[in-house]
Gaussian input, Z-matrix of N, CA and C with variables (Angstrom, degrees):
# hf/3-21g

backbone

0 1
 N
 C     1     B1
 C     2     B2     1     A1
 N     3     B3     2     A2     1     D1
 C     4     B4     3     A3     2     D2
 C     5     B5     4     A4     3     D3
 N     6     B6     5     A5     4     D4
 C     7     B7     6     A6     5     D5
 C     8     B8     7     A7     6     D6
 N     9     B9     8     A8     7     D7
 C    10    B10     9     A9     8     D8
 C    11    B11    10    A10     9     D9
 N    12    B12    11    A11    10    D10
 C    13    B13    12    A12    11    D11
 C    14    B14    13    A13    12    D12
 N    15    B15    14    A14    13    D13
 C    16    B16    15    A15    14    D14
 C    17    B17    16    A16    15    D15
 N    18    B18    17    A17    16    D16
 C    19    B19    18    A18    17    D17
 C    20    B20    19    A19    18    D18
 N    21    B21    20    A20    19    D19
 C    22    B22    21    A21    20    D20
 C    23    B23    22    A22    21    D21
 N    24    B24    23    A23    22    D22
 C    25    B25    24    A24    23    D23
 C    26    B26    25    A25    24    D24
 N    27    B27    26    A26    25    D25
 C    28    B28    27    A27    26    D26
 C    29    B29    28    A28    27    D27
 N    30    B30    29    A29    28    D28
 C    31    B31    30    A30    29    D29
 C    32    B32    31    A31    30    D30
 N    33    B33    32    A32    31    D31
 C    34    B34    33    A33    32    D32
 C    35    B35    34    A34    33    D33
 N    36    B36    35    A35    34    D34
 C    37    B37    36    A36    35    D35
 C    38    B38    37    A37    36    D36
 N    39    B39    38    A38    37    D37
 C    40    B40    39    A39    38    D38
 C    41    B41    40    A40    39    D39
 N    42    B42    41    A41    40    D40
 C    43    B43    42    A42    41    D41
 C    44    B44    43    A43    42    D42
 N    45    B45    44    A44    43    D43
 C    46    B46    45    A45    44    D44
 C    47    B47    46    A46    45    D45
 N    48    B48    47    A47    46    D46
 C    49    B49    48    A48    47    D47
 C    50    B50    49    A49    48    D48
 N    51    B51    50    A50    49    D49
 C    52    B52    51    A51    50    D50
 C    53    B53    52    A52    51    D51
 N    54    B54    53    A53    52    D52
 C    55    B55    54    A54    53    D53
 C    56    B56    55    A55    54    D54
 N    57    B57    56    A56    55    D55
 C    58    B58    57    A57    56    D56
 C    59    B59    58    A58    57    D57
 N    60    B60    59    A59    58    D58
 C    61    B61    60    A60    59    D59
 C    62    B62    61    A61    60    D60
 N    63    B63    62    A62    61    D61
 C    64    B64    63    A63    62    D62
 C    65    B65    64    A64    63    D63
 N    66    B66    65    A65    64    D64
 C    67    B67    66    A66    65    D65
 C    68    B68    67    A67    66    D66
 N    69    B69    68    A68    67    D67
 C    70    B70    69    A69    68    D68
 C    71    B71    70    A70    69    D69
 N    72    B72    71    A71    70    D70
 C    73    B73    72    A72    71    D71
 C    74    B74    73    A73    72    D72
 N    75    B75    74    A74    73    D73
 C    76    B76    75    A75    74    D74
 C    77    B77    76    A76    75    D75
 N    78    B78    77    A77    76    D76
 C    79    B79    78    A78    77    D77
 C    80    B80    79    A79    78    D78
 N    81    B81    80    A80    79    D79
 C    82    B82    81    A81    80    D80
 C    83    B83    82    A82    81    D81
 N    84    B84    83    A83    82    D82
 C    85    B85    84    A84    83    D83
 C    86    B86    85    A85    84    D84
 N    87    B87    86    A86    85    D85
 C    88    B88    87    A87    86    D86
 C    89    B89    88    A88    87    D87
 N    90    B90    89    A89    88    D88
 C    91    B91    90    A90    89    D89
 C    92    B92    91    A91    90    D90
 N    93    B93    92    A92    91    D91
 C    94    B94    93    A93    92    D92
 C    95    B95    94    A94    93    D93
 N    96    B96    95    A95    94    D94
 C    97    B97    96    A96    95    D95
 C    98    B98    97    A97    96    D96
 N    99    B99    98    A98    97    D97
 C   100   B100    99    A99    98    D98
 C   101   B101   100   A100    99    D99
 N   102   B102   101   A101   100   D100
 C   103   B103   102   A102   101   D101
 C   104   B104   103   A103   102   D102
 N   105   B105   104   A104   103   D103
 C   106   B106   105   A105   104   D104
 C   107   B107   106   A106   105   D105
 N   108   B108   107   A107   106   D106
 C   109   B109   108   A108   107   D107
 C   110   B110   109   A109   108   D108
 N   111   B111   110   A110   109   D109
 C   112   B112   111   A111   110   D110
 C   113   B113   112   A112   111   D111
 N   114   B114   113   A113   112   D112
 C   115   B115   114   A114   113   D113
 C   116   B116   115   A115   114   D114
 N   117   B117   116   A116   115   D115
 C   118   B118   117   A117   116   D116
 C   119   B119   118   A118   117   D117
 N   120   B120   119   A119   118   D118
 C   121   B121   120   A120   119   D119
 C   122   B122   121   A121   120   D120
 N   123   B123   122   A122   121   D121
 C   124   B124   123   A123   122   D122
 C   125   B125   124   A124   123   D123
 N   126   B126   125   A125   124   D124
 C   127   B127   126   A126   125   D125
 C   128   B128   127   A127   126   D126
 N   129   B129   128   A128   127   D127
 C   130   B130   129   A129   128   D128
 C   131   B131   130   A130   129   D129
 N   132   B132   131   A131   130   D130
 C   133   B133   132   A132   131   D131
 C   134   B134   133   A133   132   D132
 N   135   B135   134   A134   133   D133
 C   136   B136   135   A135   134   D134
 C   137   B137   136   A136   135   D135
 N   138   B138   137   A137   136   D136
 C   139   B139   138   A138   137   D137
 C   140   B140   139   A139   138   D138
 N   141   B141   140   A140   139   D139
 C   142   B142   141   A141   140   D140
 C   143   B143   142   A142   141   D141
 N   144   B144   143   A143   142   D142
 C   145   B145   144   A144   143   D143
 C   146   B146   145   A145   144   D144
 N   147   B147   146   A146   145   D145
 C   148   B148   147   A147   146   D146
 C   149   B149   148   A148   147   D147
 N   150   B150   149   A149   148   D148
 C   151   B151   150   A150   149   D149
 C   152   B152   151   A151   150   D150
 N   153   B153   152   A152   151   D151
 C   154   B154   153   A153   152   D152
 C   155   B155   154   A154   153   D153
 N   156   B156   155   A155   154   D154
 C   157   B157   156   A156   155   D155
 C   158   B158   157   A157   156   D156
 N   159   B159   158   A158   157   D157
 C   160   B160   159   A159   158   D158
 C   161   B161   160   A160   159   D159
 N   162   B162   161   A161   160   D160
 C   163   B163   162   A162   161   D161
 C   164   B164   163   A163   162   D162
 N   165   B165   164   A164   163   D163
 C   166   B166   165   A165   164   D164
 C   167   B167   166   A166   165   D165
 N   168   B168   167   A167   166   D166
 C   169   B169   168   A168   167   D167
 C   170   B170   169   A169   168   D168
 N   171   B171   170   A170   169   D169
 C   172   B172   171   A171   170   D170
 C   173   B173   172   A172   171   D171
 N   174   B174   173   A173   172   D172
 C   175   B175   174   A174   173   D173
 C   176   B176   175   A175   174   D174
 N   177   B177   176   A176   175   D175
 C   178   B178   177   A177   176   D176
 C   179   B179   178   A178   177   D177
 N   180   B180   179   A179   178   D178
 C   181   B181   180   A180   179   D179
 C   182   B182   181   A181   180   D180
 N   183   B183   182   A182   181   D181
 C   184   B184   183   A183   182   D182
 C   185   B185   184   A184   183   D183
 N   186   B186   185   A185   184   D184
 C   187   B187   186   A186   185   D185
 C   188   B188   187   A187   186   D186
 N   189   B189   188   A188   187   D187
 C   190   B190   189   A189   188   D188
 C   191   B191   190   A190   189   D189
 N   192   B192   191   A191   190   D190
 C   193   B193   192   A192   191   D191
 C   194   B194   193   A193   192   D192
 N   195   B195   194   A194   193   D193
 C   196   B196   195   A195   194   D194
 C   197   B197   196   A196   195   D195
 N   198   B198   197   A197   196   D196
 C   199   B199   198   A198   197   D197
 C   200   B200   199   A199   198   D198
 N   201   B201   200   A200   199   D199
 C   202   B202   201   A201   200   D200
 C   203   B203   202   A202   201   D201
 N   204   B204   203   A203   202   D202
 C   205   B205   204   A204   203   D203
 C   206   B206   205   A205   204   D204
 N   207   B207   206   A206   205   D205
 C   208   B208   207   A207   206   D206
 C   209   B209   208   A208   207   D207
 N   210   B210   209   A209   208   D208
 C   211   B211   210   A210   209   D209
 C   212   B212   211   A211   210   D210
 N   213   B213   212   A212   211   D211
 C   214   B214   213   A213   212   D212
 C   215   B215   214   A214   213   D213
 N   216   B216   215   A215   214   D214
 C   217   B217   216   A216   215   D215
 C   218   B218   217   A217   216   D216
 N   219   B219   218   A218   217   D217
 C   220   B220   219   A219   218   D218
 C   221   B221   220   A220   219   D219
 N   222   B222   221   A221   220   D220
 C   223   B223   222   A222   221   D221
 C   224   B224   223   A223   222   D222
 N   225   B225   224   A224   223   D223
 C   226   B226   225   A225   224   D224
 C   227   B227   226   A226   225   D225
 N   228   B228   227   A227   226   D226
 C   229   B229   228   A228   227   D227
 C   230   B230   229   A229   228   D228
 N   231   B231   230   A230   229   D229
 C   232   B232   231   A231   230   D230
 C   233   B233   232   A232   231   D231
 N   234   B234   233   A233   232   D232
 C   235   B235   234   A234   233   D233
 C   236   B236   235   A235   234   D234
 N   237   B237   236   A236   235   D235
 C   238   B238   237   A237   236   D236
 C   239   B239   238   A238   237   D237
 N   240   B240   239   A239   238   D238
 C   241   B241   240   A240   239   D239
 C   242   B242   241   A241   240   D240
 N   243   B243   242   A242   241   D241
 C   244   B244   243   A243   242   D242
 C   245   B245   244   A244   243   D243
 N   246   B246   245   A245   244   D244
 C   247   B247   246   A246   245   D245
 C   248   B248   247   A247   246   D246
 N   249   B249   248   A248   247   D247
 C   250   B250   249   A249   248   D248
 C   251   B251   250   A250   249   D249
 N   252   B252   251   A251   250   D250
 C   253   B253   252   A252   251   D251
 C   254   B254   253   A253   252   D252
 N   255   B255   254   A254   253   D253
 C   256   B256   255   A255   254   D254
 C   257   B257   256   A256   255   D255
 N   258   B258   257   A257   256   D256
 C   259   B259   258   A258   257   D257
 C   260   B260   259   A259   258   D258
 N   261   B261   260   A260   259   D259
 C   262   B262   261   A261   260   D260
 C   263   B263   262   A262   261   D261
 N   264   B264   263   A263   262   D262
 C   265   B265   264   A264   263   D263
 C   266   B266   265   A265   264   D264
 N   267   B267   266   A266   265   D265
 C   268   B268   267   A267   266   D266
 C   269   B269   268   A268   267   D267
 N   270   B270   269   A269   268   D268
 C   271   B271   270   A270   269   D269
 C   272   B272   271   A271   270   D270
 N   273   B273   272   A272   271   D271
 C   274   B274   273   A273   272   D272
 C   275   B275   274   A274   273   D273
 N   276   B276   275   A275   274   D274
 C   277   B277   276   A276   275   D275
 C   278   B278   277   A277   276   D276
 N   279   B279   278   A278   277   D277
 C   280   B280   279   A279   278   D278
 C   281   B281   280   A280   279   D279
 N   282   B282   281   A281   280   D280
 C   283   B283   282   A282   281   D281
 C   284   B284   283   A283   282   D282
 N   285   B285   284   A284   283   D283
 C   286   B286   285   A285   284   D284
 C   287   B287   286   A286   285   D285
 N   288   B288   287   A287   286   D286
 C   289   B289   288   A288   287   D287
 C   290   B290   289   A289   288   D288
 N   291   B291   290   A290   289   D289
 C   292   B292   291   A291   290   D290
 C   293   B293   292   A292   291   D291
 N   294   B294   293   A293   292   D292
 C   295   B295   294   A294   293   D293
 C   296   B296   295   A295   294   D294
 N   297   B297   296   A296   295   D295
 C   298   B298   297   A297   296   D296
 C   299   B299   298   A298   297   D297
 N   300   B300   299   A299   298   D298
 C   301   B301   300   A300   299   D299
 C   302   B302   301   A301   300   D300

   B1=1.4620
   B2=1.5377
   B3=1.2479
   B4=1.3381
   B5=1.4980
   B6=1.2280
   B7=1.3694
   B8=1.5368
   B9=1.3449
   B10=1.6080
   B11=1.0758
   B12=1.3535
   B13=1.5928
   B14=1.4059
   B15=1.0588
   B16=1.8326
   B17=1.6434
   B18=1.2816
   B19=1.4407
   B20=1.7905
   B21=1.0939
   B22=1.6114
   B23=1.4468
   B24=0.8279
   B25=2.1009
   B26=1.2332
   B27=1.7796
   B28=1.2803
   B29=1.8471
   B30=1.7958
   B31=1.4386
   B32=1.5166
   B33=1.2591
   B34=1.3824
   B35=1.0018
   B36=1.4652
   B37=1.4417
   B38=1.9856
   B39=1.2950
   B40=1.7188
   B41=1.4819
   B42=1.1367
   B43=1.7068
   B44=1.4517
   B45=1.7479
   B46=1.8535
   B47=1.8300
   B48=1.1086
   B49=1.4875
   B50=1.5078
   B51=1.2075
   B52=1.5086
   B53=1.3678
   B54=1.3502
   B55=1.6826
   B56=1.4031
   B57=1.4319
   B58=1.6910
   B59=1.7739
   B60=0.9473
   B61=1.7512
   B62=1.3901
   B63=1.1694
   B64=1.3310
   B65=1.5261
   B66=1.4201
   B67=1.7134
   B68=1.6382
   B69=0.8834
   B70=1.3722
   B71=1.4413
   B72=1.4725
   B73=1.7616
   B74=1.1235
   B75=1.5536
   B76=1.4817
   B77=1.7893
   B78=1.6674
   B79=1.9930
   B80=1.6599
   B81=1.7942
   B82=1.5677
   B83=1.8978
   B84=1.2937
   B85=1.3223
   B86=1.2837
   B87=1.5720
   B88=1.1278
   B89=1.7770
   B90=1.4732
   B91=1.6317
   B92=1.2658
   B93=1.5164
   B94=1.4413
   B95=1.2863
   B96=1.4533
   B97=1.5010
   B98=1.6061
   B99=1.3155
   B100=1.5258
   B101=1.6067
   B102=1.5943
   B103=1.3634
   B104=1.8408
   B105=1.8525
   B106=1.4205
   B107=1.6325
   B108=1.2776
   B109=1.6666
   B110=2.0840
   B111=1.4543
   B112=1.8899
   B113=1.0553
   B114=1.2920
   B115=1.1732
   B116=1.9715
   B117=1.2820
   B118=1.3222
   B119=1.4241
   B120=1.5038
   B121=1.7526
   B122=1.6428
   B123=1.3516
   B124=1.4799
   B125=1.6386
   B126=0.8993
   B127=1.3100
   B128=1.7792
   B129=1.0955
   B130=1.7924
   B131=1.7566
   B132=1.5938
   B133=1.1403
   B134=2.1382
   B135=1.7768
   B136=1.1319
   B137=1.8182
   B138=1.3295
   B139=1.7674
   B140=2.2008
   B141=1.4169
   B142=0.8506
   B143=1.8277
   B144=1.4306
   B145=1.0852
   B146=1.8491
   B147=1.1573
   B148=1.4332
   B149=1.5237
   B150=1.5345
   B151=1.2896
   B152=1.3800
   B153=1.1203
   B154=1.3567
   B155=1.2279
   B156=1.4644
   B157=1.5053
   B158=1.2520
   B159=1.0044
   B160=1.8578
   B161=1.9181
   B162=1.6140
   B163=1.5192
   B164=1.6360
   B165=1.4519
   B166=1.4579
   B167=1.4773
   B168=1.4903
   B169=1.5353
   B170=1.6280
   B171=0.7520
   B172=1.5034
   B173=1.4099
   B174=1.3597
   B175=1.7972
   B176=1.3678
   B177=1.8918
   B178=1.4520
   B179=1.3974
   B180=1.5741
   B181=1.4021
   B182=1.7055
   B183=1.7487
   B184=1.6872
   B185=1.1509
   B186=1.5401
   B187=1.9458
   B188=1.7875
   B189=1.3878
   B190=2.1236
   B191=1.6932
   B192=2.0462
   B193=1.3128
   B194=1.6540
   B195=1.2581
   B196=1.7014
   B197=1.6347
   B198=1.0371
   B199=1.3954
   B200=1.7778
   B201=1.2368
   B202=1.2686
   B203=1.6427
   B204=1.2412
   B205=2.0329
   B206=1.5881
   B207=1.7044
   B208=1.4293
   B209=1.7627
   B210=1.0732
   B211=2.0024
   B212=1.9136
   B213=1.3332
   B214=1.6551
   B215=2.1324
   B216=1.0289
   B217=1.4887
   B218=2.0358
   B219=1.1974
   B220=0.7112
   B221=1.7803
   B222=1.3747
   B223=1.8549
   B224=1.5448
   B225=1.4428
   B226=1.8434
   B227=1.7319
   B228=1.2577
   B229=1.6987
   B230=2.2096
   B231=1.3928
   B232=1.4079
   B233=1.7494
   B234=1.4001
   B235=1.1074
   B236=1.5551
   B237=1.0191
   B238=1.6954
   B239=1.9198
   B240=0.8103
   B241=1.6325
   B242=1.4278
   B243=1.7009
   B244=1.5412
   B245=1.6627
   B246=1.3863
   B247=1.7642
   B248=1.6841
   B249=1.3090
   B250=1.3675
   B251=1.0621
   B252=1.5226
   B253=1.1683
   B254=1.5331
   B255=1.4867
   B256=1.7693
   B257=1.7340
   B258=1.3549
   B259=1.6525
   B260=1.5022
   B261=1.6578
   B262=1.8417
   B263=1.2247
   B264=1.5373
   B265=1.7532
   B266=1.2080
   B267=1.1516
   B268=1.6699
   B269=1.7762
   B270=1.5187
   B271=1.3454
   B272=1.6560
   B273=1.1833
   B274=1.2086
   B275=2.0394
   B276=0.6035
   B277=1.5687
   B278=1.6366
   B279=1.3021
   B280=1.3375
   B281=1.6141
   B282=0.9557
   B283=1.6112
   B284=1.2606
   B285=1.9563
   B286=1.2347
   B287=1.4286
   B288=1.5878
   B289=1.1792
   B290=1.2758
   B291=1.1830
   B292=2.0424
   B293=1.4521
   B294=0.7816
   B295=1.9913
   B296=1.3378
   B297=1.8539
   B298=2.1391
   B299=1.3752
   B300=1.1680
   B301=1.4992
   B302=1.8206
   A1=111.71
   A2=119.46
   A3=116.93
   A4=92.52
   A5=142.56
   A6=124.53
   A7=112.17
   A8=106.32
   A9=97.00
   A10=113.32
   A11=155.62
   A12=113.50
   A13=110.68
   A14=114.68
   A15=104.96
   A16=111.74
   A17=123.95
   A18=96.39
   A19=92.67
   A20=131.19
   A21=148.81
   A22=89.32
   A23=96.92
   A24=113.86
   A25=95.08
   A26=120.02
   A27=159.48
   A28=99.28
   A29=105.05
   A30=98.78
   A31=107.64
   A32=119.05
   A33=129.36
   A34=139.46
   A35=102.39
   A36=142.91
   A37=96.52
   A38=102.98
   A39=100.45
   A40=92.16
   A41=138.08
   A42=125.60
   A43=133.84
   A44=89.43
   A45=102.58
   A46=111.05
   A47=113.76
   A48=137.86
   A49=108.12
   A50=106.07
   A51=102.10
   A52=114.30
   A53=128.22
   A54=128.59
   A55=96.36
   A56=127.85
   A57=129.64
   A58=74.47
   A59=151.18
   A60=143.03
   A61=94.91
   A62=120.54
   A63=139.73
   A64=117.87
   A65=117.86
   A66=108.98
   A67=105.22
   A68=111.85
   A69=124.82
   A70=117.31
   A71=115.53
   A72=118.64
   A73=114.70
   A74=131.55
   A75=99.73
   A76=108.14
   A77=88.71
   A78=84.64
   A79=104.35
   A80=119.61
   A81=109.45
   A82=116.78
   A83=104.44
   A84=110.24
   A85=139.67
   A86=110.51
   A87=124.35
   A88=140.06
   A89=96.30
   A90=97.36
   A91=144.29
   A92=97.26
   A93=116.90
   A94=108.22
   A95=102.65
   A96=120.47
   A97=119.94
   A98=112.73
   A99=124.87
   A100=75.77
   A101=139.11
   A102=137.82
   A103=101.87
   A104=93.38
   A105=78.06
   A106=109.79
   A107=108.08
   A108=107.63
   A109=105.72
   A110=89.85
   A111=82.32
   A112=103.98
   A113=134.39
   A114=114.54
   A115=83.59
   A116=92.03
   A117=100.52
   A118=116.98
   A119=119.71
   A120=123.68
   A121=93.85
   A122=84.71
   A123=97.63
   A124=122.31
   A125=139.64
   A126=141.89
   A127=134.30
   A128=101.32
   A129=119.18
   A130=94.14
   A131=116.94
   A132=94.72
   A133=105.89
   A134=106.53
   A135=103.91
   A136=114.10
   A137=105.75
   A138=120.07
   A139=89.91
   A140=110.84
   A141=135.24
   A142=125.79
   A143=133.76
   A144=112.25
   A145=95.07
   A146=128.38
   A147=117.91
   A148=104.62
   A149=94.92
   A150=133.23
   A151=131.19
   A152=144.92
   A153=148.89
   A154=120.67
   A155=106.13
   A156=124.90
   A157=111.13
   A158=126.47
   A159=112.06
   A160=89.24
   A161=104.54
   A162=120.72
   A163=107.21
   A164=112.63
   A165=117.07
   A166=120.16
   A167=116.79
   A168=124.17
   A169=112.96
   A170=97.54
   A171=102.76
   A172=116.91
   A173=115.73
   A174=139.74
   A175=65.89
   A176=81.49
   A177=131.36
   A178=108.17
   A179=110.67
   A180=136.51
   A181=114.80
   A182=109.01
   A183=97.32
   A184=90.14
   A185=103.38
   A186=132.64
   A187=94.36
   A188=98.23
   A189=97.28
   A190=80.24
   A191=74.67
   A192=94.13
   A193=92.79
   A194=140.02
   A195=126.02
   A196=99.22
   A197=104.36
   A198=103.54
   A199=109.88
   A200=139.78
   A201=137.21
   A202=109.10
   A203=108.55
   A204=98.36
   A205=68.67
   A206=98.21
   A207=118.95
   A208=97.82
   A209=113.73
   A210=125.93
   A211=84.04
   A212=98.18
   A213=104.30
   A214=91.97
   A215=99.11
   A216=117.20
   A217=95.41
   A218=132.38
   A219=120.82
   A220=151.16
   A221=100.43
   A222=144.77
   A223=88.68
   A224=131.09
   A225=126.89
   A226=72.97
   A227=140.66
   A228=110.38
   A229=80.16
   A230=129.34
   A231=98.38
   A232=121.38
   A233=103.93
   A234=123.78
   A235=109.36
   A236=133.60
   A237=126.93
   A238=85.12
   A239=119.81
   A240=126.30
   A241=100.02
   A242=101.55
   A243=106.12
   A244=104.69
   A245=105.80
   A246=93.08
   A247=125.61
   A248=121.12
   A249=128.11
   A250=123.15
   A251=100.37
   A252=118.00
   A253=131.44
   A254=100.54
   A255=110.54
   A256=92.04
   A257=109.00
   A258=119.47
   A259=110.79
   A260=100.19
   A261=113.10
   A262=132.69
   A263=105.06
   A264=118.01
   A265=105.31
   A266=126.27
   A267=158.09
   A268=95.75
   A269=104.58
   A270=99.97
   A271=141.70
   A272=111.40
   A273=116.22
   A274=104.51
   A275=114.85
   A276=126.78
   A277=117.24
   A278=99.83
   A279=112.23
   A280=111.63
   A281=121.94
   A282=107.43
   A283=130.65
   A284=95.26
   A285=96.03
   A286=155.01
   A287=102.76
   A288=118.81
   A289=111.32
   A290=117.09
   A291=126.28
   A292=106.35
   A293=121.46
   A294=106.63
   A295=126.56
   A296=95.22
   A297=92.70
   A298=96.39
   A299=105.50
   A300=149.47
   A301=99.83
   D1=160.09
   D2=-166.67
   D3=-78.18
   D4=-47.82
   D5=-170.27
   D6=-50.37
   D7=-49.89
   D8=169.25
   D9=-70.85
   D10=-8.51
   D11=152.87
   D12=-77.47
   D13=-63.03
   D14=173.06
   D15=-15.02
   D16=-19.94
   D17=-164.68
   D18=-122.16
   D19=-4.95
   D20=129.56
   D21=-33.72
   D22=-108.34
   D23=-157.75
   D24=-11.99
   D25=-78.11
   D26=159.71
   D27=3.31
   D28=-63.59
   D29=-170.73
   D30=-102.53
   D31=17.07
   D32=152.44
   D33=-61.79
   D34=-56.23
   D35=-128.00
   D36=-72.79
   D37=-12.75
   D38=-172.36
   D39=-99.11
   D40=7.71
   D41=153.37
   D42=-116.22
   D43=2.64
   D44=-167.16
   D45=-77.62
   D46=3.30
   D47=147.65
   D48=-47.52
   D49=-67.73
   D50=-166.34
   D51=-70.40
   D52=5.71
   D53=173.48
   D54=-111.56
   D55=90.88
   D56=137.15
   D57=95.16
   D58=-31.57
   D59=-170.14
   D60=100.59
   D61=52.12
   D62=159.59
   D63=-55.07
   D64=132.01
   D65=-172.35
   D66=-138.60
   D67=150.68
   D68=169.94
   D69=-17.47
   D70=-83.79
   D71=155.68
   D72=-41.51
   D73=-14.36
   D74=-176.58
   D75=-92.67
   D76=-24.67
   D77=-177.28
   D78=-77.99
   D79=-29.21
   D80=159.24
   D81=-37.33
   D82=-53.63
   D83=166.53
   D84=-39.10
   D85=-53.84
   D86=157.76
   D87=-77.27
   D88=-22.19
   D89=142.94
   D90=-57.35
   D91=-24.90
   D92=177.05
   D93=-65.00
   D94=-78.69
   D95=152.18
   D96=9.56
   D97=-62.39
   D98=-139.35
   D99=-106.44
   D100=-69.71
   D101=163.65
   D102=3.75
   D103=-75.37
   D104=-150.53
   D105=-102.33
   D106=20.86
   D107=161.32
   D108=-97.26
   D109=-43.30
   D110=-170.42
   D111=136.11
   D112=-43.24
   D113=-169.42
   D114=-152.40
   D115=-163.94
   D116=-160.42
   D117=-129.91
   D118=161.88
   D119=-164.58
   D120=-157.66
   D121=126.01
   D122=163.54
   D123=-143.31
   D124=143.73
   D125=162.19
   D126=-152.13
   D127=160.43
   D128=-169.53
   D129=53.26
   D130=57.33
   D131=159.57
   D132=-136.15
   D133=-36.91
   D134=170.61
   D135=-67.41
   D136=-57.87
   D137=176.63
   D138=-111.37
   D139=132.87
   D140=122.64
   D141=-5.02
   D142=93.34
   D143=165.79
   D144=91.80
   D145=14.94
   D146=163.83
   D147=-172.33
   D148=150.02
   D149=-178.11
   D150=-74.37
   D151=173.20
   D152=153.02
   D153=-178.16
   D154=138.80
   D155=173.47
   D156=-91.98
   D157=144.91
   D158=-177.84
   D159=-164.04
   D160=147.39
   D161=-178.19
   D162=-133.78
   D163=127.72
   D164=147.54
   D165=-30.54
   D166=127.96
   D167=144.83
   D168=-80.96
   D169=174.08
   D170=-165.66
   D171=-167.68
   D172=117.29
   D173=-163.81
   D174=-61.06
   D175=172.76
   D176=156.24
   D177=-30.13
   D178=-81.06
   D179=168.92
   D180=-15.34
   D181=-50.66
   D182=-167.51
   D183=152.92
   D184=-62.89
   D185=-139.70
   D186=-73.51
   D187=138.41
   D188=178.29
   D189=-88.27
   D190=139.48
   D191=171.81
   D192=-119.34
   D193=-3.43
   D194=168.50
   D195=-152.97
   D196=-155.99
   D197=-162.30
   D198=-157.11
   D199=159.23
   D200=-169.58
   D201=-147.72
   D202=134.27
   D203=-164.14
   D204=-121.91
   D205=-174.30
   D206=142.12
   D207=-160.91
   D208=138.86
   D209=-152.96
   D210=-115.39
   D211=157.04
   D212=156.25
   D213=-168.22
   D214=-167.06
   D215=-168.92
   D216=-84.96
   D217=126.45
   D218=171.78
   D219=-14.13
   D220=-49.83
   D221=174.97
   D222=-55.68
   D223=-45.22
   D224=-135.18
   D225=-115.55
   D226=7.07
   D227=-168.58
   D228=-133.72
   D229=55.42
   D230=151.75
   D231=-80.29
   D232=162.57
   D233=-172.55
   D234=-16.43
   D235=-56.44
   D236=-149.02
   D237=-91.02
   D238=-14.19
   D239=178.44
   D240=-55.92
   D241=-61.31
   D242=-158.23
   D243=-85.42
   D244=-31.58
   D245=156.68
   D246=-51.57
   D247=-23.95
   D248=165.18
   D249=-50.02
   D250=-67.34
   D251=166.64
   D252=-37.05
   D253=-62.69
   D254=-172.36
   D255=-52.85
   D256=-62.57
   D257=-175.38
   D258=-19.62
   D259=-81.57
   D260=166.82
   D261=-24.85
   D262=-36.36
   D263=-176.05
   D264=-83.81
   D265=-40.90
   D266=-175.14
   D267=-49.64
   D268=-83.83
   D269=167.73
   D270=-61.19
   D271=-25.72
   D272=177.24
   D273=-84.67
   D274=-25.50
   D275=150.79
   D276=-41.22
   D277=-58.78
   D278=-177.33
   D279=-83.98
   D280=-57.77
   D281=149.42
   D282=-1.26
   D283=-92.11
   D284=173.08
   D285=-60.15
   D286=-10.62
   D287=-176.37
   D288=-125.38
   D289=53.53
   D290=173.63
   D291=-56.77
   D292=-35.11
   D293=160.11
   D294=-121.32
   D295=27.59
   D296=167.80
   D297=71.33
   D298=171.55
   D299=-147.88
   D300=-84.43

């Protein structure tokens, strides 16, 4: 829910400097982002020079209860890469978990 990220960011927000000069609006940004694609992409902000796609698991309920990345060097993740990716996780997700968490 948006109140819970607001209050994430919020009690973050005094170290999100130290990833790439990461700021408040930019992870609002990128929540957005991740909302309305599905899953999520980030890069040159935890390590320098690499990427990652990473997706919510998600209980029974709805609510993510863990989470699943996969990282590479920037160069090896363009766009139709990380659509692969999200896709792959997507299904093998669904696979494995035919009645959730």
């Amino acid at each position: 829910p948006d109140e819970d990220v607001a209050a994430v960011i919020d009690a973050n927000s005094p170290a999100l400097g130290r990833y790439g000069s990461m700021t408040p609006d930019r992870m609002k940004i990128m929540v957005r982002a991740t909302r309305e694609r599905g899953y999520s992409v980030i890069g040159n902000h935890a390590t320098h020079g690499v990427l990652a796609v990473g997706m919510a698991v998600l209980g029974r309920d709805g609510a993510p209860v863990a989470a699943i990345s996969v990282a590479s060097t920037i160069g090896r993740m363009p766009r139709e890469r990380q659509q692969l990716i999200a896709r792959s996780m997507r299904e093998a997700l669904a696979a494995s978990l035919l009645d959730g968490l």
